[in-house]
C-alpha positions, 0 to 999 in steps of 0.5 A: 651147719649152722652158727649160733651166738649169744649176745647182749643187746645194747640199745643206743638209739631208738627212733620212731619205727626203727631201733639200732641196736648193738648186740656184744656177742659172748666172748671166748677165747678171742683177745678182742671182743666182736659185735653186731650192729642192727637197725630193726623195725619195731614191728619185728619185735621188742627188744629189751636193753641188757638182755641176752638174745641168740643168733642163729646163722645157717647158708639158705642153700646146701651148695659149697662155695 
C-alpha cells in the first residue's frame, strides 16, 4: 500500500549542484503542520518554488515487519 502526498516546495538555499529544498505537505485534519526537507542534486530535475510536487511512499519488499 503505498502513501501518497502533496506538498509545496520551498526552495531556501540553493547551492552550485545541490538544492535544499523544503516541501510543506498539504494539510488535513492535523493541528500541526508537517513537512520534508530534502537536499537534491540539480541533476535529478528542476524544481520550481511555490509549486505543488506529489510523493509517493511504498516499502521496496512485500514482507511485514
Amino acid at each position: 500500500m503505498a502513501i501518497i502526498l502533496k506538498a509545496k516546495c520551498r526552495i531556501f538555499e540553493p547551492n552550485y549542484r545541490i538544492i535544499r529544498a523544503q516541501f510543506d505537505l498539504e494539510r488535513g485534519k492535523e493541528a500541526f503542520g508537517e513537512y520534508i526537507v530534502v537536499n537534491l542534486l540539480r541533476e535529478r530535475g528542476v524544481l520550481q518554488d511555490e509549486r505543488w510536487y506529489r510523493f509517493i511512499i511504498e516499502p521496496l519488499t512485500n514482507h511485514k515487519a
